[in-house]
C-alpha positions as CSV (number, residue, x, y, z in Angstrom):
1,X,-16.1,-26.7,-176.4
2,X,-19.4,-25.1,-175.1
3,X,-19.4,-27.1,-171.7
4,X,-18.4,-25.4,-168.7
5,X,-19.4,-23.6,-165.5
6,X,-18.6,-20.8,-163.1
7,X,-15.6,-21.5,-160.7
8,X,-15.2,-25.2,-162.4
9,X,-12.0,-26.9,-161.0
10,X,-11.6,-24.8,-157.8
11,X,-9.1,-26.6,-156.6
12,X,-6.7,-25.6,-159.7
13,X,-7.6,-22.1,-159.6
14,X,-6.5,-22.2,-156.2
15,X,-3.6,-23.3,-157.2
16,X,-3.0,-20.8,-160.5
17,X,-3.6,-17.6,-158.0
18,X,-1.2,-19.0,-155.4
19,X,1.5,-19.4,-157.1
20,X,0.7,-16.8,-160.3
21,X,-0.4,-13.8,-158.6
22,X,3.5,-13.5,-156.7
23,X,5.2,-14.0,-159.8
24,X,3.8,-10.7,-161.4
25,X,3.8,-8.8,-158.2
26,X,5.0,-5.1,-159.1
27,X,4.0,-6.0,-163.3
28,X,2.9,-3.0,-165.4
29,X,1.2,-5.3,-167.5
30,X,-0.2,-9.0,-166.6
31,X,-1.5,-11.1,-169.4
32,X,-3.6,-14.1,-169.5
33,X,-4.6,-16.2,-172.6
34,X,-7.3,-18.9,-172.0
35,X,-7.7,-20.8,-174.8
36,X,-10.8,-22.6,-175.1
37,X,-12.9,-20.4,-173.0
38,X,-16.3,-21.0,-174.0
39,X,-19.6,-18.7,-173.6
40,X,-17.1,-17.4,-170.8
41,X,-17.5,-19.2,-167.3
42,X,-13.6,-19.7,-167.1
43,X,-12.1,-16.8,-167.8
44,X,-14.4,-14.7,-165.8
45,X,-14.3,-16.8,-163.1
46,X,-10.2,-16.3,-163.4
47,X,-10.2,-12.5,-163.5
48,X,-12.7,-12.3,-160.6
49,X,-9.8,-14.7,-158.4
50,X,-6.7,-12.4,-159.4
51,X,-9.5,-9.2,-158.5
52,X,-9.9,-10.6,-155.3
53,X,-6.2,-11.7,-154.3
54,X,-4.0,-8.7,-156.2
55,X,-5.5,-6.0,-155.1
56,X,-7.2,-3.2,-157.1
57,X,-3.9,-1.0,-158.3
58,X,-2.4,-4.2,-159.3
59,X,-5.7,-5.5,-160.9
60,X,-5.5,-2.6,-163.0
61,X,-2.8,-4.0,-165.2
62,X,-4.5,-6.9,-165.8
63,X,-5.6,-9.1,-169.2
64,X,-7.5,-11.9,-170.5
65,X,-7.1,-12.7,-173.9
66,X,-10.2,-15.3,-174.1
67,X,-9.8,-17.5,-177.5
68,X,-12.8,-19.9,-178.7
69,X,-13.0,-21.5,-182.0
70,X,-17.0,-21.3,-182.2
71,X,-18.0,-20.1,-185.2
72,X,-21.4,-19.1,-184.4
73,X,-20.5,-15.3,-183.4
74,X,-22.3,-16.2,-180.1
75,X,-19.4,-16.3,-178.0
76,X,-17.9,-13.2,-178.3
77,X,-21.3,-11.1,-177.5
78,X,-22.2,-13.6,-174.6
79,X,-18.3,-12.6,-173.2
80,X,-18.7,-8.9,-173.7
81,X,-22.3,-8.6,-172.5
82,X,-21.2,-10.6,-169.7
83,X,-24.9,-11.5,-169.0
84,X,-25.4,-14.7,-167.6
85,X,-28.8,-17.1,-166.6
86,X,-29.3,-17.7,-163.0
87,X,-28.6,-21.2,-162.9
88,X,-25.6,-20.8,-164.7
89,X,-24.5,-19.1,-161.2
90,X,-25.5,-21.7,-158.7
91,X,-22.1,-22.6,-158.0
92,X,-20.3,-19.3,-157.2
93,X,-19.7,-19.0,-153.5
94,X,-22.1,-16.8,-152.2
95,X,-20.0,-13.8,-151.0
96,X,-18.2,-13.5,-154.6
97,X,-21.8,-13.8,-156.0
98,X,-22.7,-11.0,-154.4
99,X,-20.0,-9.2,-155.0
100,X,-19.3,-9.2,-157.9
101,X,-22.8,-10.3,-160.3
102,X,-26.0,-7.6,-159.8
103,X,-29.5,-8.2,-161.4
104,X,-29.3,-7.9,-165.4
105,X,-32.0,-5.8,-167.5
106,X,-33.6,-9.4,-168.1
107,X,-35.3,-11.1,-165.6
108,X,-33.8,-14.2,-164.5
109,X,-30.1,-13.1,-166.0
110,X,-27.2,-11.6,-163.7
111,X,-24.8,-9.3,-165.3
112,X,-21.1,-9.3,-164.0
113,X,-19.0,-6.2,-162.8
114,X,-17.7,-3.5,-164.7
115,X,-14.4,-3.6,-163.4
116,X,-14.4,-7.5,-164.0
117,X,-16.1,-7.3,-167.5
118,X,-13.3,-5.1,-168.9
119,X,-10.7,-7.1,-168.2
120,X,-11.8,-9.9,-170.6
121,X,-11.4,-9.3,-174.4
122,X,-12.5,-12.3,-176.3
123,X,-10.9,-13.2,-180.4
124,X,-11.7,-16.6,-182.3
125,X,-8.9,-18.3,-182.8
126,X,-8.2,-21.5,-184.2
127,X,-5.2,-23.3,-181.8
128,X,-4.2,-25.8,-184.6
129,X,-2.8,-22.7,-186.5
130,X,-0.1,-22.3,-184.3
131,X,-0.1,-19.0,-184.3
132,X,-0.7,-17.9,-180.9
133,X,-2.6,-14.6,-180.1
134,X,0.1,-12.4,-178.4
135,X,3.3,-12.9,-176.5
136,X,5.1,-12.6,-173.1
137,X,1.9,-14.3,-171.2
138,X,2.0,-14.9,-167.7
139,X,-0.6,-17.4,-167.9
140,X,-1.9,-19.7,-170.4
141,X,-4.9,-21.9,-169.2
142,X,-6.2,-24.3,-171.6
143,X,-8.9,-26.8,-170.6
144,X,-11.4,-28.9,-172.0
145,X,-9.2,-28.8,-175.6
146,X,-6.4,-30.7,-176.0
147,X,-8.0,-33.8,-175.3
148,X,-9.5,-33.2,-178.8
149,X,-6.7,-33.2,-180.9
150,X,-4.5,-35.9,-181.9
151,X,-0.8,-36.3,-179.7
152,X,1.1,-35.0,-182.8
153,X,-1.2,-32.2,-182.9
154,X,-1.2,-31.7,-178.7
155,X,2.4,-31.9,-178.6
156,X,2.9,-28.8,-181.5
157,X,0.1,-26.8,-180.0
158,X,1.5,-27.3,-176.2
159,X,4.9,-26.2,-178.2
160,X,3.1,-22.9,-178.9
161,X,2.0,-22.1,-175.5
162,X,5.4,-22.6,-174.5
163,X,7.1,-19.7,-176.9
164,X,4.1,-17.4,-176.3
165,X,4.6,-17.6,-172.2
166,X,7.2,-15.2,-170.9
167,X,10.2,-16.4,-168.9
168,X,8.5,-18.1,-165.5
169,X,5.3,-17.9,-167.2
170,X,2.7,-21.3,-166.1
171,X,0.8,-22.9,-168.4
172,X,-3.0,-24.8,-166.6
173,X,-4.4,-27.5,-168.1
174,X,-7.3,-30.0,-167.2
175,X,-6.7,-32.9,-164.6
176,X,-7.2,-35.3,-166.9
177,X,-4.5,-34.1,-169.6
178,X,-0.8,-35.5,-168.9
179,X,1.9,-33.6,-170.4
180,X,3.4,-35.2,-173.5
181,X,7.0,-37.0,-173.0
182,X,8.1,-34.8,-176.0
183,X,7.2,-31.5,-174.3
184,X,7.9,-32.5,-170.7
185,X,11.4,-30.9,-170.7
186,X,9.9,-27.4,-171.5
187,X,7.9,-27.4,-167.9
188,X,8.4,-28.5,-164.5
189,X,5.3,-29.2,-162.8
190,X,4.2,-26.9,-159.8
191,X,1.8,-29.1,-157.9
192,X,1.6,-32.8,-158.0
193,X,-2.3,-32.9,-157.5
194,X,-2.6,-30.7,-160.7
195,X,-2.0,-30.1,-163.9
196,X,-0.3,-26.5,-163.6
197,X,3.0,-25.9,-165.2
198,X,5.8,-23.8,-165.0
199,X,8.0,-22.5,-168.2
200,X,11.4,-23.6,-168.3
201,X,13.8,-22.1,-170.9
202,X,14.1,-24.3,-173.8
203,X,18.0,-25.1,-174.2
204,X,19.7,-24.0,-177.3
C-alpha cells in the first residue's frame, strides 16, 4: 500500500525503540523486516529512531529488510535513492529534519543521510507466500497490510512473522489491527495503548 508518511504513528515508534533498542543491546547484528513499507516513509523513519537512541557503534550493526509487493519497480529506486519531495517532510520534527535530510540535486527534493540510507535494503516480496525474507529478526513491523487479507490469510501470515522473529523478538502492527484469537498464544502484548508484540516460544 502506497499511503504513508514520515514519522506516522509516533506514538508506537516510541514505543518499538523503548522497549526494542534494550533487547539487542551488545548484538553483533540487529535485524528489522518491515513488511509493507511503501515508497519508504516507514522504514526510514525507523532506522533514523534506533540512529538516534543506540548510539553510532551499535547503529553499525543494524538492518532493515524493507518488503513491498508493488510491482511497478518504483519502490525499490525511490528507497535506495532515498530522495524525497519537500512536503513529503512536513511532519518530521524539526531537529531530526535537520539532521538527518540535506538539499537533494533537484530542487524542491531532500535527500536522506548516508549513514541512514545504507541501512535500508528494499526486496519485493509477496507476504501471502509465506515465505518470509530472512530469519532471527528482532523486529517485524507490519502496518497498513493485514487489514487487507482475509483472517485465514492474516492468521497464516502473522504465523510467519512469528517463526522468522528470534527468541524475544516483537512483532508492530497498526492500531487498528487486533491480534487474531488463533495466534494470540504466540505473543504477549507489551503496551496496552498499542499494537506491539512480544514473541513467546511456541509450545511443543
Amino acid at each position: 500500500m502506497a499511503f504513508t508518511y514520515f514519522f506516522r504513528d509516533m506514538h508506537t515508534l516510541e514505543l518499538i525503540v523503548k522497549h526494542v533498542v534494550p533487547s539487542v543491546a551488545g548484538f553483533s547484528k540487529i535485524r528489522v523486516w518491515d513488511a509493507g513499507c511503501a515508497m519508504g516513509p516507514e522504514p526510514y523513519s525507523m532506522a533514523i529512531m534506533f540512529a538516534e537512541n543506540m548510539g553510532r557503534f551499535a547503529f553499525r550493526n543494524f538492518r532493515i529488510d524493507a518488503t513491498d509487493i508493488d510491482g511497478s519497480n518504483l519502490f525499490g529506486k525511490v528507497i535506495s535513492d532515498g530522495l524525497y519531495p519537500e512536503d513529503d517532510l512536513k511532519r518530521i520534527p524539526r531537529g531530526l529534519f535537520e539532521k538527518y535530510f540535506q538539499p537533494g540535486e533537484k530542487a524542491g527534493y531532500y535527500k536522506i543521510d548516508e549513514v541512514i540510507r545504507t541501512k535500508v535494503f528494499f526486496s519485493k516480496h509477496d507476504l501471502l507466500t509465506l515465505k518470509p525474507v530472512g530469519s532471527g529478526f528482532n523486529l517485524i513491523l507490519c502496518k497498513n497490510v493485514l487489514l487487507h487479507f482475509q483472517p485465514a490469510e492474516r492468521v497464516e501470515v502473522i504465523k510467519m512473522f512469528h517463526a522468522a522473529l528470534a527468541p524475544g523478538g516483537y512483532f508492530a502492527t497498526e492500531q487498528t489491527q487486533k491480534m487474531p484469537p488463533e495466534t494470540a498464544h504466540l505473543f504477549r502484548q507489551v503496551a496496552a495503548d498499542a499494537q506491539l508484540f512480544q514473541k513467546i516460544e511456541a509450545k511443543q
